[in-house]
N, C-alpha and C positions, 0 to 999 in steps of 0.2 A: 960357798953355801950360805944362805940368807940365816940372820939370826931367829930361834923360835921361842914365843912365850909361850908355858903352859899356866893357866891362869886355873885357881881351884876356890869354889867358895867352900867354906867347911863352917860346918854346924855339926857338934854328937859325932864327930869324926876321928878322937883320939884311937880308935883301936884299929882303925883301916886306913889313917892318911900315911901309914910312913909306907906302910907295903903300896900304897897308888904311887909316892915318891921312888918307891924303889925299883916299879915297874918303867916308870917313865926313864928312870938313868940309863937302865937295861937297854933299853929301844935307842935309845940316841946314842949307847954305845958301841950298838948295834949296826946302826944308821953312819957311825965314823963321823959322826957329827958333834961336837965340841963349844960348837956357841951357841947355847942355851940359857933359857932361865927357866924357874920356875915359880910364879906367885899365888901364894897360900894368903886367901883373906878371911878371917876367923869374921863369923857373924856372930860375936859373941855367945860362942856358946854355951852351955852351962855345964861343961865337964872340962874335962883337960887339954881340949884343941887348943890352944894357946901354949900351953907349955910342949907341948908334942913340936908342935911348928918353933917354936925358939930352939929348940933340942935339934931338929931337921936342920933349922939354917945356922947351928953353928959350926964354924970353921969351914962353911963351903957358901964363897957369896953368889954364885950361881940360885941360891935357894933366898927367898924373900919369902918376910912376913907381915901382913897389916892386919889391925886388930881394933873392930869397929868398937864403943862408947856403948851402942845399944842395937838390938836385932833390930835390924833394917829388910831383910830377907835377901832372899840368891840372888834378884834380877838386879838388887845394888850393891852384892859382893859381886858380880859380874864386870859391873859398872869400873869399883872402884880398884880392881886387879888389870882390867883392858887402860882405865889410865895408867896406871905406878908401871907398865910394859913398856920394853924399849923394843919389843921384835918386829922384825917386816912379818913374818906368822906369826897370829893369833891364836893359838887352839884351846877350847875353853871345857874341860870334863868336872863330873863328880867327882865326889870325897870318897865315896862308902866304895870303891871297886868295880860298879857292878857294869860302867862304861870302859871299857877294856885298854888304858894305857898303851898298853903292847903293840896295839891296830893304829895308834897314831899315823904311820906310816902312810895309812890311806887317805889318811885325809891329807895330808903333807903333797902325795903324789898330784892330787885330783887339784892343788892349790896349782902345783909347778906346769901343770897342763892349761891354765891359762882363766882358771874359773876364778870370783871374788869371793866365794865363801863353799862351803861346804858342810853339808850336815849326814851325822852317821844314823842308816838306817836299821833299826834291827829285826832279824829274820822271826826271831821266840824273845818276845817283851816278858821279862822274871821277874816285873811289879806285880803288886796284889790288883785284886779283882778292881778297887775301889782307886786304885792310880792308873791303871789300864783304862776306867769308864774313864776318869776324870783327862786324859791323854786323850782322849777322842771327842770328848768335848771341847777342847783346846782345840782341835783341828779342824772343826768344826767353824768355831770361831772364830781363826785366822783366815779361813778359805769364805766365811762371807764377810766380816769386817776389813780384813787385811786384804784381799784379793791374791791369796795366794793359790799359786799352783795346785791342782788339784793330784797331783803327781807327783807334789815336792813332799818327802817327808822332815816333819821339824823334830828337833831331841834336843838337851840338856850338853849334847855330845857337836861340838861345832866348829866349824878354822874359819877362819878370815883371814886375809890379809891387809895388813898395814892402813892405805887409806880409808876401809871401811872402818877399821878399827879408829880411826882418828876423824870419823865423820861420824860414829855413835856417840864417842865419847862429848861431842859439842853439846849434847841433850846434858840439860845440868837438873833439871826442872827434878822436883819429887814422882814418885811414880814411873821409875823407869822400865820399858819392856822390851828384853832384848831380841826378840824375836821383831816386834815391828819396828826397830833399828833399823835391821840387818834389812828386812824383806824392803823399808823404806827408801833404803842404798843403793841397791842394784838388784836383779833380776840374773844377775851369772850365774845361778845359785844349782851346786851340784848335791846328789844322795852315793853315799857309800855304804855299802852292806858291812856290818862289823857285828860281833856277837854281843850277847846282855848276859851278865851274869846272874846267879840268885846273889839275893841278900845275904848275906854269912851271920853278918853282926849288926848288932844297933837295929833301930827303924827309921823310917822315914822322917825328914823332918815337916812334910806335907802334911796337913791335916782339911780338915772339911771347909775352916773361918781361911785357911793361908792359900787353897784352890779358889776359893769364889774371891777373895780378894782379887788375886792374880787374873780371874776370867774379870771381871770387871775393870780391870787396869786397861786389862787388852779392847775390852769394849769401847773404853773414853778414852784409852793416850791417844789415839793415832786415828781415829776413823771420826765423821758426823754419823756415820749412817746407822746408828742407834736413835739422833734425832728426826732424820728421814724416815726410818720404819715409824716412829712415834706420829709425825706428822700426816704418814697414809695412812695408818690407822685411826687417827683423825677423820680424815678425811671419809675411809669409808663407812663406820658407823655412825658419821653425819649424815651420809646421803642414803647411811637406813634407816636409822630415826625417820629423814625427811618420807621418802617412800611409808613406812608404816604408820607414820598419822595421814599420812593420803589415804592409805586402806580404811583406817580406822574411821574418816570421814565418810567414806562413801559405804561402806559396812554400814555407819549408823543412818545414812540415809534411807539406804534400802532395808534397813530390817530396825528402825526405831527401837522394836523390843529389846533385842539382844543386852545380854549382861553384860554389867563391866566386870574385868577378870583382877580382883585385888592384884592374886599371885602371882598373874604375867607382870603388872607393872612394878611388883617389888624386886622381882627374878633382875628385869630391866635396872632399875634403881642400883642394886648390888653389885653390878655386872660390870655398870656403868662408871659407878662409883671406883670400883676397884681398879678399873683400868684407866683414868684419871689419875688418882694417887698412888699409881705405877710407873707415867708418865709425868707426871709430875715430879718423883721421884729421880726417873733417872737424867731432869733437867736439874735437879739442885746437887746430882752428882757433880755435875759438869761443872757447874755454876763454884763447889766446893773445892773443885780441883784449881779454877781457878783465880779462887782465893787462896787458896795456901801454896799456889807459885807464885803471885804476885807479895807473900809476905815473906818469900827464898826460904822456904823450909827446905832445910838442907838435904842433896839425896843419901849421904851418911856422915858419920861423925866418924876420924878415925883417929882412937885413941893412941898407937902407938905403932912404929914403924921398926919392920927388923929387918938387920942387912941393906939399910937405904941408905944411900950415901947423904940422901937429904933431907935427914930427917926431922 
């Protein structure tokens, strides 16, 4: 049987990471399966996820702990837990429970059937209202920026195996997004139905600045075609500008009298203005992104390593 890592980023996780640990033992003890790991990467969080995870991996070195310097967010505890893995499977879940440990199995099965990755789809999502919108915006996103599958469902809940896993991890750069990784990789990509549980404990560590970061990330890592749509929008309120002083010409030919309309032309001016320094905007995104990989802003800092041999 191939080695499997379970990779967990944790943030605000002390009261729910040891029962996801204790699920995932259950299942692979289940499974008669014996070579495993599991790595827990603290995004520094501000409660006791660090000492819970030291507490976990000791006296079982199957269990690994890394503990970033400063919040970096999930998509570079992702990151830095698929590097510090030795597994041919990769499977990557939540802290707080609410991706079901137990169901690993499906994804494990769907991997040995000949697929490169795998993502769990759920039937009743037991996020709030405002991580449900913000989840279909994401989808939204990836399906015209990324050209994903319009069929594929994406989750937080994922397996890879091995060379995908060692063709993500090449991206060193700041800004990483593990969804246009994976989609970037290959195209084998399967859905598994697996249940979502409610929230028990804690909240999210998602908020309104760490969603629009992350849709923004997705926007500029991996696609132009933010500067493409910028470019035909260009182009077609050029060619109606040009059209509407044609009108305006010949409007003033044939009817001299006619008023000039302040209102229209400021409506214009405002309009015009705004979407310029929107465009503008999302070129000195790009532009910033790549300034600060060309100055190797690191994609985390990791303060301290548990149960590594090398550490």
């Amino acid at each position: 049987m191939v080695k499997i890592s379970f990779v967990i980023p944790c943030y605000r996780s002390s009261n729910t990471l040891e029962s996801v640990i204790d699920e995932i033992d259950n299942k692979m003890t289940e499974m008669s399966i014996e070579n495993y790991e599991i790595v827990m990467v603290n995004d520094c969080s501000p409660d006791d996820t660090l000492s819970v995870i030291k507490k976990l991996c000791d006296g079982d070195s199957r269990r690994k702990g890394i503990a970033f310097a400063k919040n970096f967010g999930q998509h570079a505890a992702i990151m830095a837990g698929i590097r510090n893995s030795a597994g041919e499977y990769v499977v990557c879940l939540d802290d707080d429970g609410q991706t079901p440990a137990c169901e690993a199995d499906k994804l494990i099965q769907k991997l040995d059937e000949g697929y490169d990755a795998v993502y769990a789809r759920y039937e009743h999502k037991k996020h709030s209202i405002f991580r449900n919108l913000g989840s279909k915006l994401n989808e939204l996103m990836t399906r015209i920026m990324l050209d994903k599958d319009p069929k594929l469902f994406i989750s937080s809940y994922f397996a890879v195996k091995r060379f995908i896993a060692d063709d993500m991890i090449r991206y060193e750069n700041s800004y990483p997004y593990v969804i246009g990784l994976v989609l970037r990789t290959t195209g084998n990509i399967a859905n598994v139905t697996v249940s979502h549980r409610e929230r028990t404990l804690g909240r999210s560590g998602y908020n309104l600045s760490k969603l629009l970061g992350l849709w923004m990330n997705g926007f500029t890592a991996f696609s132009v075609k933010p500067l493409r749509i910028a470019t035909s929008f260009g182009v077609f309120f050029a060619c109606m500008g040009f059209f509407y002083g044609i009108y305006t010409i010949i409007k003033k030919l044939l009817n001299p009298g006619v008023a000039e309309g302040f209102s229209a032309l400021m409506a214009a001016v405002v309009f015009f203005g705004g979407m310029i320094m929107i465009l503008l905007g999302l070129i000195g995104e790009y532009l910033g992104r790549v300034y600060i990989s060309l100055n190797n802003s690191p994609q985390y800092v990791v303060r301290e390593k548990i149960n590594f041999a090398d550490k």
